[in-house]
Each structure stands twice: as C-alpha cells, then as structure tokens.
C-alpha positions as semicolon CSV with decimal commas, in nm:
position;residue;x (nm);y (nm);z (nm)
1;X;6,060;-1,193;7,204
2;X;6,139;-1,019;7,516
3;X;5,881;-0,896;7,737
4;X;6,077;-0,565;7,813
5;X;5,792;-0,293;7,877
6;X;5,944;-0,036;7,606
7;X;5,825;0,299;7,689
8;X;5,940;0,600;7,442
9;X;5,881;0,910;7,521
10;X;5,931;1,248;7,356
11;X;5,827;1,571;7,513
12;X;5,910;1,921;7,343
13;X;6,136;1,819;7,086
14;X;6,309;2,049;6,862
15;X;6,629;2,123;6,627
16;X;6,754;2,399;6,449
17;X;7,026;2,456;6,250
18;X;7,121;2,826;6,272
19;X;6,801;2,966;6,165
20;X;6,654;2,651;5,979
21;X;6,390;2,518;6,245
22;X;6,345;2,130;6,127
23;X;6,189;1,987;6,421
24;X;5,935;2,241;6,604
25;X;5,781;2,078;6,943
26;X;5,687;1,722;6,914
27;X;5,556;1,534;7,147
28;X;5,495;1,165;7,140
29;X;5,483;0,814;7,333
30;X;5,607;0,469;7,173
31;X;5,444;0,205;7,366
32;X;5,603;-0,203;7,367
33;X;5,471;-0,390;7,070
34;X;5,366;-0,062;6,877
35;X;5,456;-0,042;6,487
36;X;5,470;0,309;6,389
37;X;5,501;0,489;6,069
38;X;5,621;0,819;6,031
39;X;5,487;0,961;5,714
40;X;5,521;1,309;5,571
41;X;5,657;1,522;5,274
42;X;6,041;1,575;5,180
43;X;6,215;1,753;5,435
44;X;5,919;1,741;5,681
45;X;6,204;1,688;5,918
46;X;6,061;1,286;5,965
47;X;6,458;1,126;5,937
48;X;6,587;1,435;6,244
49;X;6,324;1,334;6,427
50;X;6,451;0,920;6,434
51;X;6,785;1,081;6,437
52;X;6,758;1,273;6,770
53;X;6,561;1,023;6,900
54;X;6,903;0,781;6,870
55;X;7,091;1,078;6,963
56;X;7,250;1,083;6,583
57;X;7,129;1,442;6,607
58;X;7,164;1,618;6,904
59;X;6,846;1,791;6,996
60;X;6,836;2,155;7,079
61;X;6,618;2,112;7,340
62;X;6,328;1,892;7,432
63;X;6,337;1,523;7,623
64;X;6,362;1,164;7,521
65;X;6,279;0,987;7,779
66;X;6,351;0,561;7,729
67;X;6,190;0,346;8,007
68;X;6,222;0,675;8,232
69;X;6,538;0,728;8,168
70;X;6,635;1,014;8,002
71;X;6,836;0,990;7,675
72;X;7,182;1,169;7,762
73;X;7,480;1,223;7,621
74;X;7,683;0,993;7,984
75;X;7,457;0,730;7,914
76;X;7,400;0,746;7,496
77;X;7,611;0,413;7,437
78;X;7,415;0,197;7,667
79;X;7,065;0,373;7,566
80;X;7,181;0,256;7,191
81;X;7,222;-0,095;7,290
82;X;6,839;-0,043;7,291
83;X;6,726;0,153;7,037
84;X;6,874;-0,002;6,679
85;X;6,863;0,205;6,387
86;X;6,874;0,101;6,044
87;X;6,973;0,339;5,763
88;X;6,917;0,461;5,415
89;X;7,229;0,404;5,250
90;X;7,286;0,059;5,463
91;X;7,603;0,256;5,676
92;X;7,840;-0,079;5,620
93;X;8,193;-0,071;5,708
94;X;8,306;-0,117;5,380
95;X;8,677;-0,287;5,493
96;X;8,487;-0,509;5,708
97;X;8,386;-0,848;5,624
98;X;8,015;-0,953;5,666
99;X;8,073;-1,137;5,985
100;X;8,303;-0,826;6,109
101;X;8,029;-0,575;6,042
102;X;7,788;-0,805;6,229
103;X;8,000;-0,891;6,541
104;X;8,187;-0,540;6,573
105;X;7,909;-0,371;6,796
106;X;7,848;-0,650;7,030
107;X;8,165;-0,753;7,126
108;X;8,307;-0,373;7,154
109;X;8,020;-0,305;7,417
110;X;8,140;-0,614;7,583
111;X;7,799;-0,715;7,501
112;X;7,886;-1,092;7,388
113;X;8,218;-1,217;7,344
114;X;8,335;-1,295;6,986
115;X;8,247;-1,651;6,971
116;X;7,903;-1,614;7,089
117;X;7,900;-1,296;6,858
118;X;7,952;-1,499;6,579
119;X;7,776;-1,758;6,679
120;X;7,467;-1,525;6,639
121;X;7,571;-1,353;6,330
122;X;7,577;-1,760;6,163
123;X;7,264;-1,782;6,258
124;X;7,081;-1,451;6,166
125;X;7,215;-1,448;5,824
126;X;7,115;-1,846;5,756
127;X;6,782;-1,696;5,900
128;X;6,803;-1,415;5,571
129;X;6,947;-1,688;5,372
130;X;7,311;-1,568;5,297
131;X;7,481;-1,801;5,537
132;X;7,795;-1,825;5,261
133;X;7,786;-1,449;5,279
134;X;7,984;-1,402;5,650
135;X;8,314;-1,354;5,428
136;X;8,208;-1,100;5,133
137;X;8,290;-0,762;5,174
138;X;7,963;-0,517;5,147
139;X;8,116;-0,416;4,777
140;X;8,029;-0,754;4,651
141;X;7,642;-0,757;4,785
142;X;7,326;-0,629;4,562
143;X;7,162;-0,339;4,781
144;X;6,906;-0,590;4,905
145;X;7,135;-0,766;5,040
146;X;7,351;-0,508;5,225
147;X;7,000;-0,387;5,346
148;X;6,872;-0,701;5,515
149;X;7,278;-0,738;5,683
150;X;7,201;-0,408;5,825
151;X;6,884;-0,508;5,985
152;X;6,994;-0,796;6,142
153;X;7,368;-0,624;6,260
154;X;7,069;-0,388;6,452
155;X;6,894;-0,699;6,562
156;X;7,259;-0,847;6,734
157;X;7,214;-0,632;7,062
158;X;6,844;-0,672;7,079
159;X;6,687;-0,407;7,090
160;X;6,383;-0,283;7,281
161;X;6,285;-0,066;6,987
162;X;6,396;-0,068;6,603
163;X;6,434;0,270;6,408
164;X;6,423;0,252;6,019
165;X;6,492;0,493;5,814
166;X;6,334;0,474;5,506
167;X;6,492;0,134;5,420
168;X;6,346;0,050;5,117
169;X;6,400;0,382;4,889
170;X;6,803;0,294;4,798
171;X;6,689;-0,025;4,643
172;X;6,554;-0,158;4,313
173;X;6,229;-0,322;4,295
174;X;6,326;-0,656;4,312
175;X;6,500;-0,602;4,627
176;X;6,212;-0,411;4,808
177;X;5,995;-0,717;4,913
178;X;6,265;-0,886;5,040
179;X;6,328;-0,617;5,260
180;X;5,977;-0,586;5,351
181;X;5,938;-0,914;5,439
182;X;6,191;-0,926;5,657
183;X;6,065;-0,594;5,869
184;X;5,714;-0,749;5,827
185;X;5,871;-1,055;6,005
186;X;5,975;-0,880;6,321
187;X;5,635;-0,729;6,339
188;X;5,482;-1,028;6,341
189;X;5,723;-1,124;6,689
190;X;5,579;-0,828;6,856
191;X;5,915;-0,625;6,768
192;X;5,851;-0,256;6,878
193;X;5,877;-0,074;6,534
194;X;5,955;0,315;6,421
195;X;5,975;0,332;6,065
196;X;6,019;0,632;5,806
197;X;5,877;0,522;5,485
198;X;5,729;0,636;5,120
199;X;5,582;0,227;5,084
200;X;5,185;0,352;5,159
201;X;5,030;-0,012;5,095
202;X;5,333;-0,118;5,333
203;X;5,223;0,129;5,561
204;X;4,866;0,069;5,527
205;X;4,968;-0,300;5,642
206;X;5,248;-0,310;5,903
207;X;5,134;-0,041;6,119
208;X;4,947;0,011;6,455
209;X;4,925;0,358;6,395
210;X;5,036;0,632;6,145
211;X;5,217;0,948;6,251
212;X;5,201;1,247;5,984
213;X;5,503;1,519;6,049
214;X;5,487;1,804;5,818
215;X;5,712;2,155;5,898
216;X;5,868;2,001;6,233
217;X;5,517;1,908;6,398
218;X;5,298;1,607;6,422
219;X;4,983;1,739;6,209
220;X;4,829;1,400;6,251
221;X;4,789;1,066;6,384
222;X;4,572;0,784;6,404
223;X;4,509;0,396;6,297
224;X;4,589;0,296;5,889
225;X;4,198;0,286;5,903
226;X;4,151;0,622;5,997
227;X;4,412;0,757;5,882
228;X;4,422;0,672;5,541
229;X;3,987;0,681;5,521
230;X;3,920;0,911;5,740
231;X;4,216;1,179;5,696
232;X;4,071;1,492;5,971
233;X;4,303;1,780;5,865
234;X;4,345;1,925;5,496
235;X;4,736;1,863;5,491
236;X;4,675;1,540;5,487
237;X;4,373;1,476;5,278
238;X;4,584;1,698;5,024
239;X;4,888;1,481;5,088
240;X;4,725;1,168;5,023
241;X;4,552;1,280;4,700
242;X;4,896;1,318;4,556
243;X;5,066;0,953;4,746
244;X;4,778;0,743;4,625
C-alpha cells in the first residue's frame, strides 16, 4: 500500500434541506491508516455526512479539507480519484458489462488507458474470485457479488481513503461475510477506512475508533474498547442496550 499521508479533515459541517437540519456542525480528522466506523440511529444523518464528504451532497456550509486541500466543486473530479465510495444499493451501470463498469472511471479520467485498465480489472476480480465474471451484466450477479465488484471498481483509482456506506445491509446472510472479508482484507493493508455500518461485532473488530452521530452531531467517540465498555454519554449507553 501506498504511503500517501491521508489527512481528512472536516471543520463545521452542516446540511439542510429547507428547514430539515441533517447534519448540525461536525467536526472531525481522518488520519492515514485509520479504520473508522460511523455508528448511529436511522436518519442520524451518518450516510449525508460520507455523502458531503465525497461531495455527493453538497454541504451548506462547513470545510472538507483533503491533504490541505480544500474539497471544491473546480477540483471535485480529481479529489474523487481519492476518496472511493462504495454504496448501498451497489450503484452498477446496469448496460455495462462487468469489465465496463470496472474500467469506465479510470480510463475516462485518463487515469490508465484501457488496456492497463483492464489489465487491473482481470486481476482484482481473480483476486474476489469471479475472474469468468468480466462479461456478465450486473442483472445476472447475486447481491454479494455485485457488492464485492463495487468495492474493487472503487479500489481501480486507488484511493487514499475508502467510504462505505453501509455495504452489507442490501444483502442476504450468506453474502455478508464475503463482503466482510473482503473490507476486513483492505484493513489488514493499512487501507484508510470510513465505514457506515449496523454489523456491531464487525465494528467491534475492524475499527481503530468508533464515531457515534446522532441528530447531525458527533455525540461520541472513542476506541471499540471504550466505546462499546465504557460508553460516557446516556445516548449511547441507551443506544447500545437496544444494538446488543
């Protein structure tokens, strides 16, 4: 893995819509190598927050500030060459092959050319094991399947830091470790890690440190240890009671 000094920075941040405040004032600092879980009730406003920080969601005011560069909308497309994002719902192109859905990114930004595009996507996906999958069409792939594409079409412009939004929750069962195990796999290279997620023994596992958002605001953060032991303030202890 690339020794790249990721530094993420969030100062202020909030969004409304009209008079619905989702995010109210967070502040917060990724460092390289951190894995961080963003925990929290429904419609804490946890998913805006990854959102805004990929510029998905344009903030209403606030910074995010990437290796001291501020996130704008001149230089959004070559801030998102660093800052992948993987979704819900997967987000495949559904027209696209596979191998199309992988490459498309890459060789758009000028990033790779096609061949050497390719070239990667072969060997990512014999790395998930569906090398004869570079053909299919996302229509014929189980959800565990489209899920683990998406994270490594995020991992073909790699990225300083990975953004997941709740990956796991569109899938059945079965599919969920596999999923897992792949995220818990870039961990393990030192991968710098956001991820949104209702998996608590995953959390309790994968992270460096836990982040609690409830109402727009960080209420809480600390180390699985302490956070999960230890919980200081009663929204969480409360929380917690109900997760576990």
């Amino acid at each position: 893995m690339e020794n790249k000094n990721t530094d993420l920075v969030v100062k202020n941040l909030k969004k409304h819509y009209g008079k619905n405040k989702v995010l109210n004032g967070i502040n917060f600092e990724l460092k390289e190598g951190e894995r961080v879980v963003v925990l929290g009730p429904s419609g804490s406003g946890k998913s805006t927050f990854l959102r805004c920080i990929n510029r998905l969601e344009d903030p209403s005011s606030g910074q995010i500030i990437l290796d001291g560069v501020e996130v704008t909308d001149k230089n959004i497309r070559k801030i998102r060459r660093n800052i992948g994002m993987v979704f819900q719902h997967f987000n495949l192109i559904n027209n696209l092959t596979v191998m199309e859905n992988l490459t498309l990114a890459p060789v758009r930004l000028k990033v790779m050319n096609k061949s050497d595009a390719e070239k990667r996507a072969h060997e990512l996906l014999k790395h998930i094991g569906l090398p004869n999958k570079a053909n299919s069409y996302p229509a014929s792939l189980s959800g565990g399947q489209k899920q683990r594409i998406a994270i490594i079409r995020a991992m073909m412009l790699s990225p300083e830091v990975l953004l997941f939004d709740e990956p796991t929750s569109a899938l059945d069962p079965e599919s969920i470790g596999d999923v897992l195990s792949l995220i818990r796999e870039l961990a393990d290279r030192g991968m710098t890690i956001m991820i949104v997620t209702h998996e608590m023994s995953f959390a309790r596992e994968i992270a460096t440190r836990i982040v609690f958002v409830d109402k727009g605001k960080i209420i809480e953060e600390g180390t699985p240890t302490e956070f999960f032991n230890r919980p200081k303030t009663p929204r969480v202890q409360e929380f917690l009671q109900k997760v576990l």
